[in-house]
C-alpha positions in Angstrom: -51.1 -36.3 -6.1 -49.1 -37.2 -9.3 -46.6 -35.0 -9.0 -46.2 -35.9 -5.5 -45.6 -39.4 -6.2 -42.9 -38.9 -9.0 -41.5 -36.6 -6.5 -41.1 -39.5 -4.0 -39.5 -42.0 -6.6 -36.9 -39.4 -7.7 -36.0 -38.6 -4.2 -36.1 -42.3 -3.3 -33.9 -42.9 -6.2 -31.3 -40.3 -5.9 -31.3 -41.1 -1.9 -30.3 -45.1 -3.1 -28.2 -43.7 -5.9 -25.9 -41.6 -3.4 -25.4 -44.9 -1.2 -24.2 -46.5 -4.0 -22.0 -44.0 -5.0 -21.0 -43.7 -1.3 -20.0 -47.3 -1.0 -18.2 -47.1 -4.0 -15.7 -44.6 -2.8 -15.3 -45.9 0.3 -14.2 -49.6 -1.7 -11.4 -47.6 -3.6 -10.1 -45.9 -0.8 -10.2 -48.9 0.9 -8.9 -51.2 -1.5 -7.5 -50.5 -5.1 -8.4 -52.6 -8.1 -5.6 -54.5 -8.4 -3.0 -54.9 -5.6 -0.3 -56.9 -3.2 -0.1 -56.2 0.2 1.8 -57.6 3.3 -0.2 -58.1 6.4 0.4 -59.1 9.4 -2.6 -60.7 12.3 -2.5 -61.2 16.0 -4.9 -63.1 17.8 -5.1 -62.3 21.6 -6.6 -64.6 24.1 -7.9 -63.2 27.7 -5.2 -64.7 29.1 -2.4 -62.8 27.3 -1.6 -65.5 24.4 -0.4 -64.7 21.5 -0.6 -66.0 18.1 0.9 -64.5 14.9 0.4 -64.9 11.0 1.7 -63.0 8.0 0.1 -63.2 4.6 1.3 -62.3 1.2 -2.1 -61.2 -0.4 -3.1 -60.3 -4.5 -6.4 -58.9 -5.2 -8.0 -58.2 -9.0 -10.9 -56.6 -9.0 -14.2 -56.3 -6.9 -14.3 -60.2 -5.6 -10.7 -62.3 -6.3 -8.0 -62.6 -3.6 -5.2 -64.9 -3.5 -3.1 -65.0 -0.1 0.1 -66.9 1.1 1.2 -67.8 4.4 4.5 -66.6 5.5 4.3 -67.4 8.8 4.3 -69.3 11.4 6.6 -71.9 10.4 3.6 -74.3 10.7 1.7 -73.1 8.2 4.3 -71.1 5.9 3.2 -72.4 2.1 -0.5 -72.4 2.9 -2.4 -70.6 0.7 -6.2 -69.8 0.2 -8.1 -68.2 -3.0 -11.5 -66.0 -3.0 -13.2 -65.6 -6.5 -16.6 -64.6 -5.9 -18.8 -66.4 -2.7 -16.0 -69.0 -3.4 -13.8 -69.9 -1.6 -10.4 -72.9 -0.9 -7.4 -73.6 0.6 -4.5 -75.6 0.1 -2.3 -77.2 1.9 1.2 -78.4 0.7 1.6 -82.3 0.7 -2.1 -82.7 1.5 -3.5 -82.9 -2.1 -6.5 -80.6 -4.1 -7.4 -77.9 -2.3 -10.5 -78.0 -0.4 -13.2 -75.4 0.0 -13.6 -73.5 3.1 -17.1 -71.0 4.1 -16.8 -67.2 4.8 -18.1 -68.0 8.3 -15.2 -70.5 9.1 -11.7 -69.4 10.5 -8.7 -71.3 9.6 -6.8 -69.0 11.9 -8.7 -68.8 14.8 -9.4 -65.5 16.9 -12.1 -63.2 15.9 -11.7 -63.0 12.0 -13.4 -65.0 9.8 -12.2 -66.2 6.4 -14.5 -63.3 4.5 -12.8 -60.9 7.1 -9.1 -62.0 6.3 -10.1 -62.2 2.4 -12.8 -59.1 2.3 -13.4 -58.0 -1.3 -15.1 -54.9 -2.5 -18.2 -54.5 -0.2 -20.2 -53.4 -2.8 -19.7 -56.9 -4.4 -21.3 -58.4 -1.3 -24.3 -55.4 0.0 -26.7 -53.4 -1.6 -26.2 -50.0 0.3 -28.7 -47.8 2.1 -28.0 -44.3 3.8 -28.2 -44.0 7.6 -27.7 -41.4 9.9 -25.0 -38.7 9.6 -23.4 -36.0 11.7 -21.3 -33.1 10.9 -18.1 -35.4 10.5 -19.3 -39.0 9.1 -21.7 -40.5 7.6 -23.6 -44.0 8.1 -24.2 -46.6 5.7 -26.7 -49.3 6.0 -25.7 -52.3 4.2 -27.8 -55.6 3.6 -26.2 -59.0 2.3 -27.2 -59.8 -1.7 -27.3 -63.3 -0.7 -27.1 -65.8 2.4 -23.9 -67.2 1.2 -22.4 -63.7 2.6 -20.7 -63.7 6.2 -22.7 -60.7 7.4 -26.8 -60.5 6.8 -26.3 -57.0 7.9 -23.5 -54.4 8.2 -23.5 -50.5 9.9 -20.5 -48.5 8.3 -19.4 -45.4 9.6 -17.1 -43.2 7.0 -15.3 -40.0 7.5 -17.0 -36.7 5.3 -14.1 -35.4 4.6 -12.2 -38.3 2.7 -14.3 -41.2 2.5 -12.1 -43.1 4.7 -13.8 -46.1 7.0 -14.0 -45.7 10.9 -15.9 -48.7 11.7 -18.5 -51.3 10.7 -20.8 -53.5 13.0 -22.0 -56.5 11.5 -25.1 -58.5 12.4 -26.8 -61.7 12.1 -30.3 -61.9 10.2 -31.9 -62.4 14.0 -30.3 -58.8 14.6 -27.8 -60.0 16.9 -24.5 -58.3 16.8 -21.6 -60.4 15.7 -18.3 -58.2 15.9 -16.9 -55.0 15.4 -14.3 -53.8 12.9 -12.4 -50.4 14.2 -10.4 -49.3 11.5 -7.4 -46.9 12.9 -4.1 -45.3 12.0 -4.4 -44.0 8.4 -1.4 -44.1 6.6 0.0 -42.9 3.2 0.7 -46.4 1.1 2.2 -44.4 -1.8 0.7 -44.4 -5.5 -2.5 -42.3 -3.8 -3.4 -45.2 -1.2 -4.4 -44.0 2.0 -6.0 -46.1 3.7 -6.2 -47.4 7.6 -3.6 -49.4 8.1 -4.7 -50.9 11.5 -7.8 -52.8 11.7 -9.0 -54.3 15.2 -11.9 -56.6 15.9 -13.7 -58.0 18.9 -17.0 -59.7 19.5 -19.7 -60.3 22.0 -19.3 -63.6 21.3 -15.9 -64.0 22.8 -15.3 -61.9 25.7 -12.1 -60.9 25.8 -10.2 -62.1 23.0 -9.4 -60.0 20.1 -7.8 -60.0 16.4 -5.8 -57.5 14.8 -4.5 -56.7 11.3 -1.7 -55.1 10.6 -0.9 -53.6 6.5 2.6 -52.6 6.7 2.8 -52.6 2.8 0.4 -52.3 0.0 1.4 -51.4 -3.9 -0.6 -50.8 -7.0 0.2 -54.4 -9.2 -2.0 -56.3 -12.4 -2.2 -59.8 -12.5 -4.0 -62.1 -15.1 -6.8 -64.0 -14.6 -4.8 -67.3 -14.1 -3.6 -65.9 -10.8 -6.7 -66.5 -9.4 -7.7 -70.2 -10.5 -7.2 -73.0 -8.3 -4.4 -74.5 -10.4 -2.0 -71.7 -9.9 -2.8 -71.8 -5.7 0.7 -73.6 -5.2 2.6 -71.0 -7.3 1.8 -68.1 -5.5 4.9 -67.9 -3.8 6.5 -66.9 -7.2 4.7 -63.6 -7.4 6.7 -62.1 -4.7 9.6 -59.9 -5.7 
């Protein structure tokens, strides 16, 4: 019976040991350690609407993201900051920035803040294995804390490469919130390759959905100061 027993806990613990090291690979393909990307997201509305934004975005890290507004015109100068569960924007002209939830949206459509400004999952979920078949693999993923957007997430990964397909995210009742389908893997340069598409839609809004476009992502450090509230108004003088 002994034996049996440690035989359990080793298997249990090499079983929790390979979703870790699963979700780890999955956050590097996914997203380097320290990077600037350009990004584009649409918001469609049942009726055919429309709306645009384009971001100028640094990450360092597992959890700090810093992102611009480009466009539209009406928000162009914006910017918001992620260290952590943290999270604020600013506004020009307005004063201090002020702290916004993961849950919120301060573009509207289907994406919340923490899907806009996602950092390393592993940061956010411990990781369990699922279900498999001959081409991906499932993880199970449960939220560290309540301050996180999701309470649970399912995450489907390609075998071969480690590369993300899709993730449904729930609410601690077990309701489904959204989907993220991640599509079109492209070649970034520097060894990223990564989707570069990534559509979302919910149960929760019929018909509408949100899409986010990378058309550019390169290998860049920044210092810590990057990603302090103080420098949120100079992030426009990253970009070269």
């Amino acid at each position: 019976m002994i034996k049996i027993f440690i035989l359990f806990f080793l298997s249990a613990a090499l079983y929790a040991q390979s979703a870790v090291e699963l979700l780890g690979r999955i956050d590097a393909r996914l997203s380097p350690e320290s990077y600037e990307s350009y990004r584009k997201l649409i918001n469609e509305e049942p009726g055919g609407r429309k709306k645009e934004f384009i971001f100028y975005s640094v990450k360092k890290g597992r959890d700090k993201m810093a992102m611009l507004y480009l466009a539209p015109a009406s928000e162009k100068g914006r910017t918001t900051l992620r260290s952590g569960d943290n999270m604020w924007l600013y506004i020009p002209n307005v004063g201090k920035p002020v702290r916004i939830t993961s849950l919120q949206s301060i573009t509207g459509g289907v994406f919340n803040n923490a899907d806009i400004m996602q950092v390393d999952y592993a940061a956010e979920y411990d990781p369990a294995m699922g279900t498999s078949d001959e081409n991906e693999y499932t993880l199970i993923l449960k939220a560290k804390n309540k301050t996180v957007a999701y309470d649970k997430l399912i995450m489907r990964a390609l075998k071969k490469n480690d590369i993300i397909t899709r993730i449904e995210c729930f609410a601690a009742s077990g309701m489904l919130i959204k989907t993220l389908e991640f599509k079109e893997v492209k070649d970034f340069g520097s060894g990223i390759i990564r989707p570069a598409v990534i559509e979302t839609t919910s149960p929760l809004y019929q018909g509408y959905k949100s899409v986010m476009i990378y058309s550019g992502i390169k290998l860049r450090t920044f210092g810590e100061e990057v990603f302090s509230i103080t420098y949120m108004p100079k992030l426009e003088s990253l970009r070269r």
